[in-house]
C-alpha positions, 0 to 999 in steps of 0.5 A: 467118165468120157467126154458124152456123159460129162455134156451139159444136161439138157433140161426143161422147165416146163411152166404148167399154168397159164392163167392170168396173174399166175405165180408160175414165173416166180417160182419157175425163175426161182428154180432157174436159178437154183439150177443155174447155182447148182450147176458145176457143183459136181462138175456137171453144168446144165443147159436150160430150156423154159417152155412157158406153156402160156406161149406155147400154142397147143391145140386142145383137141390135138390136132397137130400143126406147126406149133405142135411141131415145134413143141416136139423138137424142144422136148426132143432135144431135152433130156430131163424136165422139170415140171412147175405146176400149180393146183387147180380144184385138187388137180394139175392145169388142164395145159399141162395135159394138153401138153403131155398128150400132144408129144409121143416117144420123145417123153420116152425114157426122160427123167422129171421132177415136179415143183408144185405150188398152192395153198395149205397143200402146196400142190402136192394132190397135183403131184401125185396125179402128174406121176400116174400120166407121166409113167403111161408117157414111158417118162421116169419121175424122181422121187424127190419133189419141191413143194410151196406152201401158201406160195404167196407167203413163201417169195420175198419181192425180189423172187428169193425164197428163205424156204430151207426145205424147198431149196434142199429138196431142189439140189436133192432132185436135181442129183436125182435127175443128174443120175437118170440122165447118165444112166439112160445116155449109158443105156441108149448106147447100148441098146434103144429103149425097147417102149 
């Protein structure tokens, strides 16, 4: 492969809860991390961007600004995400909407993958409602996705996780999301992303 697609990834951890005494940090550092170790695995290293959307400005009636702005430019610069997002009433953070819908073309052709977390569903429902949204945004997510179940159980104090299943599927859809950011830098070479 030449040197541009061997560049480090640029990839987003957005954190998608902003609620008071949220789990979001823990298991957001936990992926961090797992990003951080996998890194240079394959001999492909990532740069890592977290965009905490509780410090993250956004108006809820998106009208735009210096905030929303700045925003923009981080998903600009980023080529693939990673979407920590908790479940709320069988649903996603109504912050991670705001999100989506404050930003336009930069989501455009970007691979994401999902971690969700919450009770005896693990924040699965709030999965599948984000994969409808992040298409009609002309994003491609992977198939493989991390889940936590009773999430309070599953981080030891140290913010460690014994949990096999979540850390496979972790290094499974990071391969996935290596694959989409190569296949899309090939693609943009050849021709804009006609969306």
């Amino acid at each position: 492969m030449d040197q541009k697609r061997q560049a480090p990834i640029r990839l987003g951890i957005i954190v998608g809860s902003v609620r008071e005494g949220r789990v979001a940090p823990v298991v957001a550092n936990w992926f961090a991390e797992v990003v951080r170790c996998h890194s240079g695995v394959d001999g492909q290293e990532f740069g890592i961007d977290i965009i905490d959307l509780a410090e993250t400005p956004l108006p809820q009636d998106l009208s735009g600004g210096s905030d929303v702005e700045a925003f923009t430019r981080r998903i600009d610069a980023t080529e693939a995400f990673v979407v920590i997002t908790s479940e709320y009433n069988h649903g996603y953070p109504a912050a991670l909407k705001t999100a989506i819908d404050s930003v336009k073309h930069e989501w455009r052709a970007k691979p994401v993958g999902f971690v969700s977390y919450g009770g005896l569903s693990g924040g699965l429902r709030a999965v599948e409602q984000l994969r409808q949204v992040v298409v009609e945004v002309h994003m491609v997510p992977v198939r493989e996705s991390v889940s936590f179940h009773r999430v309070k159980h599953a981080f030891a104090a140290d913010g460690t996780t014994r949990d096999g299943a979540a850390i496979d599927s972790a290094a499974r859809m990071l391969r996935q999301l290596e694959w989409w950011v190569h296949a899309v830098r090939r693609g943009r070479e050849d021709r804009p992303y006609p969306g």
